[in-house]
C-alpha positions, 0 to 999 in steps of 0.5 A: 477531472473530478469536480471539488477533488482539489480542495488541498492542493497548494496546502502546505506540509505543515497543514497536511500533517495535522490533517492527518494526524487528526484523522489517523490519531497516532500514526507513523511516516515510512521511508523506503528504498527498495534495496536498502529496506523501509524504517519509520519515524514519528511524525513531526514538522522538523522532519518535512525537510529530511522527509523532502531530501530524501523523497528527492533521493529516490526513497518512497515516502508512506504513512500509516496509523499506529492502531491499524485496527480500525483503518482499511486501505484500498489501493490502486483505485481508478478516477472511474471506480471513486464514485462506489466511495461517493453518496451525492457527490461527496465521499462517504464518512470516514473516509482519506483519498489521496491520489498517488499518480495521475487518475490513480487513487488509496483510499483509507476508511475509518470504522466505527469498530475494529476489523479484523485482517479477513473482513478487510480482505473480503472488503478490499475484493468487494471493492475491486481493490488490488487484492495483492495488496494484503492489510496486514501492517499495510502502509500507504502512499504519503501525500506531499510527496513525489510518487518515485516509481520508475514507471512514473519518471518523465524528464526527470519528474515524478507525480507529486501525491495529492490529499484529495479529501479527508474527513476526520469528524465521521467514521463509516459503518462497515457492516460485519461480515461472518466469515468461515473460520480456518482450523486452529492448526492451520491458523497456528502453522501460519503464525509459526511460518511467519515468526520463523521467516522475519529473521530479518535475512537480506535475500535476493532473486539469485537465491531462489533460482529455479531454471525459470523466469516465473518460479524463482519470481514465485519463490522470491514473493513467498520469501519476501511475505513471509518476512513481512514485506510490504507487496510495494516493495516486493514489485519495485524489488522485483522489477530492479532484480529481474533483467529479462522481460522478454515474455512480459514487454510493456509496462501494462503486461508487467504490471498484470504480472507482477500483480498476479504473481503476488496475488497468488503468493498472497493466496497461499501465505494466507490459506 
């Protein structure tokens, strides 16, 4: 256990939204079921209550800024690896933490300037974040709710995510990075793909059945980033549609592969 980390718990729903709105600005609340989608809504204290009733349903409870453009998100930040967001035992300025499991960890940075999606890839890998994780239109985990992953569930009970720490009066100074530049073409074939995929077409894993377990994973992930789905969701989706794990039994080798199949995917949407 950290030392000072849990200066919020016990603060009410109220108290957190403010912090938070202090800290994003305009931001936005997510609710999400794996089957049914993910919609937002602005937050407001008298919506805590439909918040809490449906987090007790099973739906997934996110939060991110309205002007994604100065926020970069690292998740799946183990309790060990906190201290490289650390300077003299306080977090660096800028900085959101909230733990979205027991001993894991997003942390949010604030910059004094816009970022552009690449140089938060190069950041998010710098900082050995989940790199499936890509910021583009990335949401983050919602303090004050239970974090309703299935792998998470005992007797019943899910973890409850905490905010560890929030500093809404600094910003970081996230030095710039020049990055290669991709040709124009391949830069306007990715934008065409993904316009020509957000159709908002329900798919399923039976639809891109390839005879093998891991290909029609691949296909399926492909289909889901080009329409925009959040790699969250995608896991969870993939988790709830595939019924044969024999090649990947325990959670630890599910979740590696699961990472490492949207990983890849990621890699080629973005190539």
């Amino acid at each position: 256990m950290i030392q000072g980390l849990y200066f919020f718990m016990g603060v009410s729903m109220e108290r957190i939204f403010k912090k938070l709105g202090r800290y994003f600005g305009f931001w936005k609340i997510g609710v999400m079921n794996p089957d049914n989608g993910l919609w937002s809504l602005t937050p407001s204290s008298n919506k805590i209550g439909y918040l809490r009733a449906m987090n007790a349903r099973g739906y997934h409870i996110f939060m991110k800024p309205e002007d994604e453009r100065r926020f970069l998100l690292l998740d799946d930040i183990p309790e060990d690896r906190l201290k490289y967001q650390k300077e003299q035992d306080r977090f660096k300025p800028g900085r959101l933490v909230v733990e979205t499991s027991p001993g894991n960890f997003q942390v949010w940075v604030k910059a004094g300037r816009s970022i552009s999606n690449p140089e938060k890839r190069y950041w998010i890998r710098y900082f050995n974040s989940d790199t499936a994780c890509d910021p583009n239109s990335r949401w983050g985990r919602c303090p004050g709710f239970r974090n309703r992953k299935n792998k998470y569930e005992q007797d019943g009970h899910y973890p409850l995510s905490r905010l560890i720490w929030v500093d809404w009066q600094k910003v970081a100074q996230v030095p710039t990075i020049t990055l290669p530049k991709k040709p124009v073409c391949l830069q306007i074939a990715k934008v065409c793909i993904k316009k020509h995929n957000r159709s908002g077409k329900h798919v399923q894993r039976c639809d891109y059945e390839r005879g093998d377990d891991s290909a029609t994973d691949f296909a399926y992930v492909l289909a889901l980033l080009r329409q925009g789905v959040d790699p969250e969701i995608i896991t969870e989706r993939l988790l709830n549609e595939r019924e044969d794990w024999t090649h990947h039994k325990g959670e630890r080798r599910q979740t590696a592969y699961l990472k490492r199949t949207i990983r890849k995917a990621v890699e080629i949407i973005n190539d």
